[in-house]
RODO-2510 file (C-alpha; in nm, 4 decimals, decimal comma):
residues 96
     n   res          X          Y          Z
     1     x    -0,1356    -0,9908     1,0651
     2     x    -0,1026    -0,6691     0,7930
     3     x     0,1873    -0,5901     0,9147
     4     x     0,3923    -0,8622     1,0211
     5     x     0,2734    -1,0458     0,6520
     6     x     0,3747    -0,6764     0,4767
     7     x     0,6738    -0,7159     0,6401
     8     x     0,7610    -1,0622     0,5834
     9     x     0,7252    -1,0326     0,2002
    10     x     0,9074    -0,7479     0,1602
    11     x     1,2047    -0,8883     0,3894
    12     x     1,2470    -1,1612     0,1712
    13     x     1,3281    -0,9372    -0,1006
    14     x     1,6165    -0,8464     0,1343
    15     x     1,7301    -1,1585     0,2755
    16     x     1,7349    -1,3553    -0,0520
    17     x     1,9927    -1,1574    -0,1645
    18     x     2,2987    -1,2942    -0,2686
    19     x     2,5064    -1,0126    -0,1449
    20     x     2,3528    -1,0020     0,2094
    21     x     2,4328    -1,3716     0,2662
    22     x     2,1069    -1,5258     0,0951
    23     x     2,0792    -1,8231    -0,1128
    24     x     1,9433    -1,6051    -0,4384
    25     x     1,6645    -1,7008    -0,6338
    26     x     1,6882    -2,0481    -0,7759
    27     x     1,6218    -2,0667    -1,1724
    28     x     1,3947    -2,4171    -1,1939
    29     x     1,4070    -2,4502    -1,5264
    30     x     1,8278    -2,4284    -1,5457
    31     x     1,8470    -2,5800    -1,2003
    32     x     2,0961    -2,3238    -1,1115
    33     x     2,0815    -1,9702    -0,9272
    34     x     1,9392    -1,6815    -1,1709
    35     x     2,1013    -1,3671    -1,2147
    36     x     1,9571    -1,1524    -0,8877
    37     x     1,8275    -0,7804    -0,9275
    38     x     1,7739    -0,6295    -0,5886
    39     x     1,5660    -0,3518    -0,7336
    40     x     1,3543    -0,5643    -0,9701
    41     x     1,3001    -0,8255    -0,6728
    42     x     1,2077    -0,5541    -0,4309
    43     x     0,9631    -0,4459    -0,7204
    44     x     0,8061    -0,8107    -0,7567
    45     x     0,7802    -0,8207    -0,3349
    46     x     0,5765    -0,4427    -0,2754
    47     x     0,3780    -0,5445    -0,6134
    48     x     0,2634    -0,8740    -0,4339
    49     x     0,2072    -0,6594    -0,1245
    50     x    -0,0092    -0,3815    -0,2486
    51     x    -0,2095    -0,6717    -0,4916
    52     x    -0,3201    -0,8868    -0,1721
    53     x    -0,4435    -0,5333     0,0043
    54     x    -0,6303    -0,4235    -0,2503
    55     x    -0,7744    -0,7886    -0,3312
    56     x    -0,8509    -0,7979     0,0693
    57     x    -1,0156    -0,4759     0,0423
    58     x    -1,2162    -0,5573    -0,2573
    59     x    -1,3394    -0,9448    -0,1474
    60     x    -1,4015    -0,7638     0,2374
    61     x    -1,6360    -0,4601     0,0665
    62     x    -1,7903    -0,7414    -0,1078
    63     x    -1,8664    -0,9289     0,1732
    64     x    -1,9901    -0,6887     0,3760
    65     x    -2,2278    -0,5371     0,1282
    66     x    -2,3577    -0,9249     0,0998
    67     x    -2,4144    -0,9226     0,4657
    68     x    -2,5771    -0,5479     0,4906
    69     x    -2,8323    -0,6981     0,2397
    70     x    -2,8973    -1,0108     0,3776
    71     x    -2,9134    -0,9437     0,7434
    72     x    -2,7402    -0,6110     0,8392
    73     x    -2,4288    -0,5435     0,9879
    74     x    -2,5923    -0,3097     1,2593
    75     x    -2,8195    -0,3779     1,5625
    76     x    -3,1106    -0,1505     1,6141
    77     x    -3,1294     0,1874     1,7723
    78     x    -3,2762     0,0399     2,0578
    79     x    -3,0567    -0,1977     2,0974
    80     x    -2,7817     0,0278     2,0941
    81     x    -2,9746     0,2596     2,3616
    82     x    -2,9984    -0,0319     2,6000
    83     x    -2,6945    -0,1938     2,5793
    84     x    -2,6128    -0,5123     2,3948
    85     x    -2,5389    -0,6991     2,6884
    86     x    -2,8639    -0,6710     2,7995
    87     x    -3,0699    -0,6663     2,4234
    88     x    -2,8474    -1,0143     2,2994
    89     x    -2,7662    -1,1833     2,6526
    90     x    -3,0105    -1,0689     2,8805
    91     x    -2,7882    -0,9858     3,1516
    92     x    -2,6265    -0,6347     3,2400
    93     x    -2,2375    -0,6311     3,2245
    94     x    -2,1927    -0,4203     3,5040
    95     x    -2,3638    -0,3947     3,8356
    96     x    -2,4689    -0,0233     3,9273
***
């Protein structure tokens, strides 16, 4: 999904543009197509991009500190040892 949504944002930088066949970027207010900067779009696209990583990044450390407190994020030594097929199912996944 990172990269396919990286991607995505930053190609419609590209395709909007007015020289590469796009529609441009319509002005709401005027009801009319604003003036288009490539650079200053393709600014507005990677700044959207890197601000959605680092917000994922930040809400995801966040979250997984909540879960480490409240009820770990790892299984037990043990449980490791034996296998976790066999500590949270009860069965073995592979026959020996």
């Amino acid at each position: 999904h990172a990269v396919g949504g990286i991607f995505g944002a930053l190609a419609t930088g590209v395709f909007v543009n007015p020289a590469l066949g796009g529609a441009g970027v319509v002005d709401y207010v005027a009801n009319g197509v604003a003036a288009y900067d490539f650079g200053a779009q393709m600014t507005a696209q990677a700044t959207a991009v890197v601000t959605a990583i680092v917000l994922s990044g930040v809400v995801s450390f966040i979250a997984f500190k909540i879960i480490d407190v409240l009820i770990g994020l790892r299984v037990s030594e043990e449980s490791e040892r034996e296998g976790l097929d066999t500590s949270a199912h009860g069965e073995r996944a592979y026959h020996s």
